[in-house]
C-alpha angles and dihedrals in degrees: 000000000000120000096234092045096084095048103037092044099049095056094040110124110279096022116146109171131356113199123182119195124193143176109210095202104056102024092238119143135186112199114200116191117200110207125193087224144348094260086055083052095050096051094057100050096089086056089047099058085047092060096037085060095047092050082050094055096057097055101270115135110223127188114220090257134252115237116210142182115238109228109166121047125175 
């Protein structure tokens, strides 16, 4: 993951929550974006991708990406 991908994408327009979620001990992470609405979500993909290449580059290995529909909220 690229240094600037948490903060960028967290205060991108339409962002709602950014979690980050990490073992340490096997350097494994899980990221899970919360978007007010899908079109928030869309205008951000060309950014994304961006993002997804740079943290390639520099050796981080990112899955294409699942996009789910939150359905339940507390």
């Amino acid at each position: 993951m690229s240094p600037t991908w948490p903060p960028e994408a967290a205060n991108a327009p339409g962002s709602e929550q950014l979690l980050t979620l990490l073992d340490t001990t096997t350097g494994e992470g899980l990221v899970i974006h919360l978007w007010n609405d899908q079109a928030a979500y869309d205008s951000f993909a060309a950014r994304r991708q961006e993002l997804v290449a740079q943290s390639k580059e520099l050796g981080s290995t990112v899955d294409s990406g699942r996009l789910y529909e939150v359905t339940y909220r507390s």
